[in-house]
N, C-alpha and C positions, 0 to 999 in steps of 0.2 A: 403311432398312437400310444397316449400312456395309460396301462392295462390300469381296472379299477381295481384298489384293493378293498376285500370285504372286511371289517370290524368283525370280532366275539368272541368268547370268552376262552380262554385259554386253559386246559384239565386243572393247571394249580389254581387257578384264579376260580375254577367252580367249586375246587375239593375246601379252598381257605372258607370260601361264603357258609358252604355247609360244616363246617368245622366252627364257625361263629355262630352260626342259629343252633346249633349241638351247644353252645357254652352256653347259647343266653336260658335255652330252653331248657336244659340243665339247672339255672341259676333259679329261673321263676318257678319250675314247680315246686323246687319244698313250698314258697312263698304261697303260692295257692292252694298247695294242702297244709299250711301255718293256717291260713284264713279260713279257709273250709272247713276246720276244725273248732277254731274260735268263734264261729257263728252256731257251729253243732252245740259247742258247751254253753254259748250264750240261753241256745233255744232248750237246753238239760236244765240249767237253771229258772230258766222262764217254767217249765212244767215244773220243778220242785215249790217253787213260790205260789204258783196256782193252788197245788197242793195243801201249802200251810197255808195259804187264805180257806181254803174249805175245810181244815181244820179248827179252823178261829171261828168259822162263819156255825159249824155245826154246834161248838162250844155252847155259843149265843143262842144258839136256837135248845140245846138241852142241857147247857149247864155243866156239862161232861163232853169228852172225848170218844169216839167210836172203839167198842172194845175190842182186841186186840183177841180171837179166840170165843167168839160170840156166835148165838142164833138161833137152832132150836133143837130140842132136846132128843137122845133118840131114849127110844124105848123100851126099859130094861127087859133082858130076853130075847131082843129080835136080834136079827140075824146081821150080818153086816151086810149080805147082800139087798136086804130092805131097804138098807139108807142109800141107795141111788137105783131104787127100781119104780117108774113111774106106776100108776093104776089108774082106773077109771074116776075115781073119786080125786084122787093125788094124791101121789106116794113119794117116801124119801123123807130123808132127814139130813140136815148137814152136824148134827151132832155135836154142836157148838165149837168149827172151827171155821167160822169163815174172819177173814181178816180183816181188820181196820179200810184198810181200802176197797170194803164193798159197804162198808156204810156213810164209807166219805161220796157218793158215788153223786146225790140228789146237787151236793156242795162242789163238784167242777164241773156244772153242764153236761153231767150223763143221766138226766132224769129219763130220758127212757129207756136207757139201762135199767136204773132203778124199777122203772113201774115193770120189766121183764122179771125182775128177782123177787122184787114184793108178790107177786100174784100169781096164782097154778099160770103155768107155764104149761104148755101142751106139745107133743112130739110131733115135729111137721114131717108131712108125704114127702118123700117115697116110704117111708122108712114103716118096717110091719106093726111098730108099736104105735106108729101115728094116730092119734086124740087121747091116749092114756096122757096123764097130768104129772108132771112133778109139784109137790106141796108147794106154797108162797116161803120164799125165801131157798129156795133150789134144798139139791139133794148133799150128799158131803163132796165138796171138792177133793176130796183123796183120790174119786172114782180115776182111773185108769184110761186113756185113750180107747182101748180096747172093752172099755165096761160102756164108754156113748156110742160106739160101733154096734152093743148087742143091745142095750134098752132103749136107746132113743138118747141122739144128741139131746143136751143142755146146752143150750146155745151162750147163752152169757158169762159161762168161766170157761167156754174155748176162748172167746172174743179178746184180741188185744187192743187194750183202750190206750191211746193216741198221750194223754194226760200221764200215765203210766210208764212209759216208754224215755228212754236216752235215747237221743237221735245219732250218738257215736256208736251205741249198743251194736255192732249186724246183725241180732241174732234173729233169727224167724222162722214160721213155722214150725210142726212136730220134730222130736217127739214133746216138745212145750205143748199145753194148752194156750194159755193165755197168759203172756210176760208182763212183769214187771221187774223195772229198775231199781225201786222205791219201796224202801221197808221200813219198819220204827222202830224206835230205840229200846233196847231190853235192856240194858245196862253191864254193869261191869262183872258178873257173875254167871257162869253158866249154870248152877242148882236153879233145881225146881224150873227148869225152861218150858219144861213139858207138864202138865201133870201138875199146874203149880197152884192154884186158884179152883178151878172147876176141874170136873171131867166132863167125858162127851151124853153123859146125861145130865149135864147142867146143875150138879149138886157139889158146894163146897167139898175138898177133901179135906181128910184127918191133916193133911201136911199144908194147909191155908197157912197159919201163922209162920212155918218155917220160910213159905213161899215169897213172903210177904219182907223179910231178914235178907233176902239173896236178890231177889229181883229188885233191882234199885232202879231202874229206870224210867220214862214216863211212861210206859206200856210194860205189862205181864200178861203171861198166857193167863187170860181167862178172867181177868182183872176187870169185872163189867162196869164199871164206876172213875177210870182216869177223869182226875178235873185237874186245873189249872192251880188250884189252891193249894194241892198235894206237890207243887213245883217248889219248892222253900230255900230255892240257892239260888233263883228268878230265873223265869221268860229266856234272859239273852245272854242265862251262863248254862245254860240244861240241853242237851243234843238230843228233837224229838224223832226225829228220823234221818235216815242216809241213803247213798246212792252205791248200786251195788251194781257188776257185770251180770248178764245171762249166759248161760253156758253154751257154748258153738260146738262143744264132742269132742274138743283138742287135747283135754287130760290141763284145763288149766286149773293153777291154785288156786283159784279166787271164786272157781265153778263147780268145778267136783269135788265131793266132798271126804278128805281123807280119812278112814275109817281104820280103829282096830287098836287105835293110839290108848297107853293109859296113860294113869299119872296126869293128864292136862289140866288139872284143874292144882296142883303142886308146881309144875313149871308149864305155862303155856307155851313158850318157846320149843316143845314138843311137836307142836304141829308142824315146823319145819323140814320132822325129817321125812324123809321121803321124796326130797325135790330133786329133781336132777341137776345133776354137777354141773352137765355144761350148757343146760335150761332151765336155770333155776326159777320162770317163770312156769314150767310144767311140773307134771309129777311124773316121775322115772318109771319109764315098763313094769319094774315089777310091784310099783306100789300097788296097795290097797286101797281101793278108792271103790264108790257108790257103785253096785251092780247095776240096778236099774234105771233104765235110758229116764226116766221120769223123775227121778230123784237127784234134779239138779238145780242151782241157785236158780230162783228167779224164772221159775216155769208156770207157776197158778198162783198168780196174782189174790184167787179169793182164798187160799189156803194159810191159816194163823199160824202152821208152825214158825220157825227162825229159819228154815233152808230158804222157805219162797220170799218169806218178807218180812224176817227180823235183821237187826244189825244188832251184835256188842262192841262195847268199846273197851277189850281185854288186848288184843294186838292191834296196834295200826293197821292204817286202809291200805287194802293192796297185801295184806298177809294171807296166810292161806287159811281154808277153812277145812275143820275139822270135828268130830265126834268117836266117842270111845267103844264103837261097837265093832264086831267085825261078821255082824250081820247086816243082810241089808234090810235097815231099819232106820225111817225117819222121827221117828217117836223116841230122839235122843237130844241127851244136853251136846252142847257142842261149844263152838267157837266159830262165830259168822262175823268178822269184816267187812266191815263196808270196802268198793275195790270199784273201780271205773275203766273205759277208759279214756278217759284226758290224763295228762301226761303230768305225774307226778303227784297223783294225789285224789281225791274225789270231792262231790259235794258233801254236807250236810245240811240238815236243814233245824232249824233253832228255836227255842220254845216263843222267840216274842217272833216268828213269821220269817227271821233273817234266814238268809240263806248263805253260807260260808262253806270256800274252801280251805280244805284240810289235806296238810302233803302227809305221804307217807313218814317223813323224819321227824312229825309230831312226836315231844316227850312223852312215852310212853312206860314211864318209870320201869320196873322189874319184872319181866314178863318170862325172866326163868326161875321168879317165886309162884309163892300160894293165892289165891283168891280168897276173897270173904265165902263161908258157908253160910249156915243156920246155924251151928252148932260152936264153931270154930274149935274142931278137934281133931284129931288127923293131922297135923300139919299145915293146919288151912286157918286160916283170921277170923277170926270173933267178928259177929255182927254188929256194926254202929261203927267199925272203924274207917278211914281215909281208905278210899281208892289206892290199893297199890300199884296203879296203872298210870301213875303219874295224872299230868294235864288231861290226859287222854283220858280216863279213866272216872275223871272227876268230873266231867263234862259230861260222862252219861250218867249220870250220881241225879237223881231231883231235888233227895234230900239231907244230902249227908255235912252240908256246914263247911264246904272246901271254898275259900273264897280263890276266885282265879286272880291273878295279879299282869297285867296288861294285855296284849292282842295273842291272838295265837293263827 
């Protein structure tokens, strides 16, 4: 009888099969994290545009732009602890800083967000302070993690709103309140960033006109009155806002903000140093950088300074961000970039609603010169002259007469 032989697969013949589905599967995932990325930036894009339509749409409905450093006044003499301590009646002040993007709120389908911010607001149960009221229009977003733990959450500048948010962003949760992506454009000059229009009692300062010299962009701290008139280089050559990283605790450039620097306002290219040699997307052990956990890009959304949601256009996107103190102190001029991450550059968003990306190798003319002041004395440019920030520079300009000359 002839024995039956059995068929199967032989160890090389199973090792080769698994050595081929190792290449293919190799070969298709960059492919699908290419794709998985390209639909994240599609859907970053898709909320930047939503954006500048509730931009446009608020325009229309008041003539002007949501200010930038707005709200309600606090009370000279009172305490700071006042401005985020609820009462029976409703207590708090936000002290005129809440951001642009808490009066764009009615204009991208967050009206009842809105109707939470517009009106006393009340501390829900468990919590000991529960039925004391914060005023209509919330307390100051400065408040601390640890300051809604002892008076009673504010629930609507924890909240992260969906409109708000890059879907490439990972970042989440504390010690953030409530992130965003999305900030507006201050322009090419860090004076008077703070401090520059109003204070937090809502009264012009002696330094208005200086303010008014430096801050060239289409938002200023405190500037209650942005219109679309005031744009005089047009719509679709002025950058009204940009797209920035949230900080993840890694020690990135683009997150934490490097402190102690002078001179930056003589040579911006300053805020470079400090990066490490052989990550020069991080900043080095020993740098100086923001003490507290809270004082990072893109953590409180209703907050008007430039850390949570300004951009200048003084270094290209994706540069690091910096300010001249070497306390910890957000109530500084600085140097904020816009910085993403898709890969090679980020969004902006444009005065006529366009949305454009912008790579990091944008000409960004002289960025180890001086900026424009007030004064232009010091070493620094007289007011009314050309961006010395190049293409770059001139795009955050509303009104300075720089024509741009093709695409960028």
């Amino acid at each position: 009888m002839n024995p039956v032989r059995k068929r199967g697969f032989t160890l090389v013949e199973l090792l080769v099969v698994i050595a081929i589905i190792g290449v293919l599967v190799g070969l298709l995932l960059p492919a699908v994290q290419a794709a998985r990325e390209a639909a994240r930036r599609m859907s970053c894009s898709n909320n930047f545009k939503q954006i500048g339509l509730g931009f446009h749409n608020y325009h229309s409905a008041y003539n002007q732009l949501p200010a930038q450093s707005g709200g309600t006044k606090r009370n000279p003499g009172s305490s700071w602890a006042s401005t985020y301590t609820p009462t029976a009646t409703g207590g708090g002040t936000n002290m005129n800083q809440l951001s642009a993007l808490v009066g764009l709120l009615p204009f991208i389908e967050q009206q009842a967000m809105w109707e939470q911010i517009s009106n006393p607001f009340a501390v829900q149960p468990p919590h000991a302070n529960a039925g004391r009221r914060y005023a209509a229009m919330g307390p100051s977003p400065w408040m601390l993690v640890d300051d809604h733990n002892t008076q009673g959450p504010y629930t609507p500048w924890l909240t992260s709103i969906a409109s708000y948010r890059c879907p490439s962003d990972p970042g989440v949760g504390l010690p953030a309140q409530g992130r965003t992506n999305y900030g507006v454009c201050l322009g090419d000059s860090l004076y008077y960033q703070y401090q520059g229009i109003t204070d937090q009692y809502g009264q012009a300062l002696g330094t208005a006109a200086d303010a008014k010299r430096t801050q060239r962009g289409v938002f200023a701290h405190g500037a209650l009155e942005p219109k679309f008139r005031d744009i005089l280089d047009g719509l679709a050559n002025t950058v009204m806002a940009g797209e920035f990283n949230t900080d993840l605790g890694d020690r990135d450039i683009t997150t934490q903000v490097r402190r102690g620097i002078t001179g930056h306002h003589l040579n911006s290219s300053r805020c470079y140093q400090g990066t490490d040699t052989q990550r020069p997307r991080f900043w080095a052990a020993a740098t100086l950088i923001s003490g507290s956990v809270e004082e990072r890009r893109g953590y409180k959304w209703a907050y008007g300074l430039a850390m949570f949601t300004g951009i200048t256009t003084i270094l290209p996107p994706n540069a690091p961000v910096c300010y001249d103190t070497s306390a910890t102190d957000i109530f500084r001029w600085g140097i904020f970039p816009p910085s993403s991450r898709h890969q090679g550059g980020c969004h902006v968003l444009m005065g006529d609603g366009a949305i454009r990306f912008v790579t990091d190798s944008i000409e960004s003319g002289n960025v180890s010169g001086p900026m424009v002041s007030h004064t232009g004395t010091g070493g620094t440019l007289a007011p009314g002259l050309k961006s010395p920030f190049g293409l770059w520079g001139a795009l955050g300009t509303k009104a300075n007469s720089e024509i741009l000359e093709g695409e960028f």
